[in-house]
N, C-alpha and C positions, 0 to 999 in steps of 0.2 A: 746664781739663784738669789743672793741677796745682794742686794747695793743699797747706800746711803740712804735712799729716801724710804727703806723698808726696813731697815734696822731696828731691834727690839731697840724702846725708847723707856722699857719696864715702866711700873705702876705710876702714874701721875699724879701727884699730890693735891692737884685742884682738879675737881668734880664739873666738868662741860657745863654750860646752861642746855644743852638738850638733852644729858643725863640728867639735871636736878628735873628737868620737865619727866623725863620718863619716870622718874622716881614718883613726884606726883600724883600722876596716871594710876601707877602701882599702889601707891597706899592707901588713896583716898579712893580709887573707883573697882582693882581687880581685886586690891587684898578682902576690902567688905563681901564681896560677892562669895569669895571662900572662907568666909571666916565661922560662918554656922559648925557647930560641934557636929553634929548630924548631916553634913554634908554629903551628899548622896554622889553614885557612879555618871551615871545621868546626867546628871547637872553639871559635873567637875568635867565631862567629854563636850558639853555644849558651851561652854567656857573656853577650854582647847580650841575649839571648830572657831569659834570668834578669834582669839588669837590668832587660828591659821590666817584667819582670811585679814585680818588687820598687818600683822606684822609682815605676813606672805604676798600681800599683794604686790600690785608692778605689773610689768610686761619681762617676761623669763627671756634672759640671754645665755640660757643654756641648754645641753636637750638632757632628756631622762627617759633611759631604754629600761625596760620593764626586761628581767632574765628570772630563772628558776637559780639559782646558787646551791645545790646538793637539797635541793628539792624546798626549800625555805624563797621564799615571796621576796625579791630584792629589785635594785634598779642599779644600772648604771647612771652616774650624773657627770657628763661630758661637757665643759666649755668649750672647746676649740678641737682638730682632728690632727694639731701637732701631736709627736709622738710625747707620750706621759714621762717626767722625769721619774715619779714614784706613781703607789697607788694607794688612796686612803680607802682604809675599811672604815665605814663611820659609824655607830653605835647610838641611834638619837635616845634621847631622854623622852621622858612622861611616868615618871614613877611608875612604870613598868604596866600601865594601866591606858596611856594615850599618847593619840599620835599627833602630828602638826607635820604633816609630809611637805607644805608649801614653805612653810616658817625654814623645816630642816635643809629643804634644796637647796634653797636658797643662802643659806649657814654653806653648806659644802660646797656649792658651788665656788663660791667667795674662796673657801680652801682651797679648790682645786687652783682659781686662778694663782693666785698665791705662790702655792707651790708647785705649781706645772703638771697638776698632777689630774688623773682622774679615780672616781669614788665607787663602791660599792656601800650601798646603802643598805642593809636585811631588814624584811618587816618582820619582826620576828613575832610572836606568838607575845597576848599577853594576858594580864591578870585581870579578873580571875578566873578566865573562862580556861588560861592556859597558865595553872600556878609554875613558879618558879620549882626547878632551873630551866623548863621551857627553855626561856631566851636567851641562859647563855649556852644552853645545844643549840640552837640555830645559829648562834653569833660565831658559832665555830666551828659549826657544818660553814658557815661562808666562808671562812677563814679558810677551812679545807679547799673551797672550790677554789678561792683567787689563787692559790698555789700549785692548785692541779692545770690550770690554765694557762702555766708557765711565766709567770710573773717572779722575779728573784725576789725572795723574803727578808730580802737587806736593803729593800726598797717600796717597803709592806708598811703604813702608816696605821698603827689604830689610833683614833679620835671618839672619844663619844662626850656630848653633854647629859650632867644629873645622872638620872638613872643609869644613861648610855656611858657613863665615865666611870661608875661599878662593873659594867661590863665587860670593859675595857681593860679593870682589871681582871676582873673573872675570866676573862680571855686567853691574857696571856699567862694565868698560873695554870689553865689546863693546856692551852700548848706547849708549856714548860714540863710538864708531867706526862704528857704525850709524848716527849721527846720528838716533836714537830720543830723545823728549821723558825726559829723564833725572829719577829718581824723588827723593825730598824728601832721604832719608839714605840711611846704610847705617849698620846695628851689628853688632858681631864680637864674639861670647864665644869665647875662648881659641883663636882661630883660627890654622890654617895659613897662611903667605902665599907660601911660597919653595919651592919642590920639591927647587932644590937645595942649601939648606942640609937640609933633612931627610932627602936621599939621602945626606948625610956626617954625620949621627948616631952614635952610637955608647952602648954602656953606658955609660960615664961618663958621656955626659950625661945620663942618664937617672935619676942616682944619688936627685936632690935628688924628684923627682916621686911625691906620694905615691900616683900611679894608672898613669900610663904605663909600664910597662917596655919593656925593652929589644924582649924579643920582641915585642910589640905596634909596636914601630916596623920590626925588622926584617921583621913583616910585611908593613906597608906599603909600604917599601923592595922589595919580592922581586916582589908582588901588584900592584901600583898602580908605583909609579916605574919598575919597570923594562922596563914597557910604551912607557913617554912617553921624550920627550927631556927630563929636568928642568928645561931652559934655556929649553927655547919658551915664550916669553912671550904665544901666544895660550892656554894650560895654568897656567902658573905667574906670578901679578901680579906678584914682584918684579922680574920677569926683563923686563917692560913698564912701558909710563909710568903711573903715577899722578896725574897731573895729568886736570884737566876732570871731575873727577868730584864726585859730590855731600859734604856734609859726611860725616865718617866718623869710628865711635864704636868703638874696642877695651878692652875689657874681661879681663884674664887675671889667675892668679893668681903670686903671687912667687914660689916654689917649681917653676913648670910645665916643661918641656922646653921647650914652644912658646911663653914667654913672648918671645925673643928674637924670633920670626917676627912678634910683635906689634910689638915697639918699633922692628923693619926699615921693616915696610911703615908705620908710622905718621912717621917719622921720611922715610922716602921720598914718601910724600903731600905731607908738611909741605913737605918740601924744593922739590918739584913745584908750590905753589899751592895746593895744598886742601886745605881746613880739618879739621883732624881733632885727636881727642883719646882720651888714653891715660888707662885707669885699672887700677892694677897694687893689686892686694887680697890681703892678708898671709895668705899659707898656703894660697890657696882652691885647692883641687883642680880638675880640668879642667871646663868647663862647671857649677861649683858651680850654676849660677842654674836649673838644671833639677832641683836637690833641693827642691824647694816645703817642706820641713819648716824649712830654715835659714833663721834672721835674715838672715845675708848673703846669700842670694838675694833674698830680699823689697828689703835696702838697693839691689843690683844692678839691680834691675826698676826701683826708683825714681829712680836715675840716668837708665835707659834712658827711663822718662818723660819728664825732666825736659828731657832732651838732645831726643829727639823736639817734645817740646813746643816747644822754640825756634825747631826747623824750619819748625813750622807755625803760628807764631803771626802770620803775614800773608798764610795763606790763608781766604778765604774757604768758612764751614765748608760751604755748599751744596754746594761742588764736589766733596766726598767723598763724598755718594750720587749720585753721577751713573749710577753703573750697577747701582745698585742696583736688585734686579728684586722 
């Protein structure tokens, strides 16, 4: 599953010139557009929609089957019809508020090829028409299905970015407490982990981020937090135990707002008993690894390989098509 030219090459000390260009982009043209204190739902979803269609365009070299997952809106995302070595459960991001379905395919896809693998995607319900925990019961009604489908859960990948990287823990402490056959990993690109340190935000911290503003958290703060209790630890992982969960992979960039929600929950796992590893990457903007143009997403993917591959290099690979139809 891995060789030479795929091997984690971890964080790279000098910043691409197509990263310093996207950085650009980000600060001077998308961060202004959210940066209004009163930034509205509206506006922050046709923002999104632009991103989809900029970042997502291309001609798709993969297919995406639309399935029901224990009654929750998902897709399958299939590159090739070899049999799957694993299967990712992917978890996307949008501050639990928006989607980028072409942006996200495309992000999974990339994983699938990577990893041999193929995706379920859940659209899960979101804010605020469907407050929180909503999403993480659908995230694990899917969870339920891909297992009922006969897939071995030693070969069960959760991935989500941002939002979808809380989820991912919120995932696996209620499969852990469900006493459900608990999946091979989890990886987190630039994820959430704490509700309540993000509900004590502020423009200052937002200063160093060359894509989040201020507005864009205060929306999520108004939209999303101020629905929930930020402290319920069956909503917010830090706020619960981290222990008994599978190995766990965070990925964020130096500069991010949410880089501290990474090094919380990974330093809280550690502390907990499970095994988990940080990798912090000079300058990368949020979610870099879903810009398919950058170097550093490509080196990022191959980390995620490389990390995955460990998990699974003492199962046996049969048991990865088991449900395979």
């Amino acid at each position: 599953m891995t060789d030479a030219s795929q091997a984690c090459p971890g964080p790279s000390p000098r910043v691409s010139l197509r990263a310093r260009l996207l950085l650009w982009v980000y600060r001077w043209i998308l961060r202004p557009v959210l940066s209004s204190k009163t930034l509205g739902l509206d506006r922050a979803r046709r923002v999104a929609a632009m991103l989809d269609r900029w970042l997502g365009a291309g001609r798709a070299a993969f297919e995406r089957v639309p399935v029901s997952a224990n009654g929750v809106a998902a897709e399958w995302v299939k590159v090739d019809r070899d049999l799957p070595r694993c299967v990712i459960l992917y978890l996307h991001g949008g501050g639990f508020m928006l989607r980028t379905p072409r942006l996200h395919a495309r992000l999974v896809a990339r994983l699938c090829r990577s990893l041999h693998a193929q995706a379920l995607v859940p659209d899960y319900r979101l804010a605020p028409e469907h407050a929180l925990p909503a999403a993480h019961e659908d995230c694990l009604a899917a969870y339920r299905w891909v297992l009922e489908q006969g897939f071995d859960p030693a070969r069960i990948v959760l991935i989500g970015d941002s939002a979808g990287g809380l989820l991912v823990l919120a995932v696996l402490q209620r499969i852990r407490d469900a006493g459900l056959p608990r999946p091979a990993c989890g990886v987190m690109f630039s994820p959430g982990t704490d509700f309540d340190g993000v509900s004590k935000l502020d423009a200052n911290s937002t200063r160093g981020d060359p894509m989040i503003s201020a507005g864009a958290i205060d929306l999520i703060q108004r939209i999303v937090i101020a629905a929930i209790d930020p402290c319920d630890p069956a909503i917010s992982p830090c706020a619960g135990n981290l222990g008994g969960l599978p190995p766990l992979l965070f990925q964020a960039g130096s500069t991010e707002v949410l880089l501290e929600q990474s090094r919380q929950a990974f330093q809280q796992a550690r502390a907990a008993g499970t095994a988990a590893e940080l990798q912090v990457w000079p300058r990368m903007p949020h979610v870099w690894q879903a810009v398919r143009w950058l170097p550093e997403a490509r080196q990022a993917l191959a980390c995620v390989n490389t990390f995955v591959a460990q998990q699974l290099a003492e199962v046996p690979r049969e048991s990865a098509s088991a449900g395979q139809r």
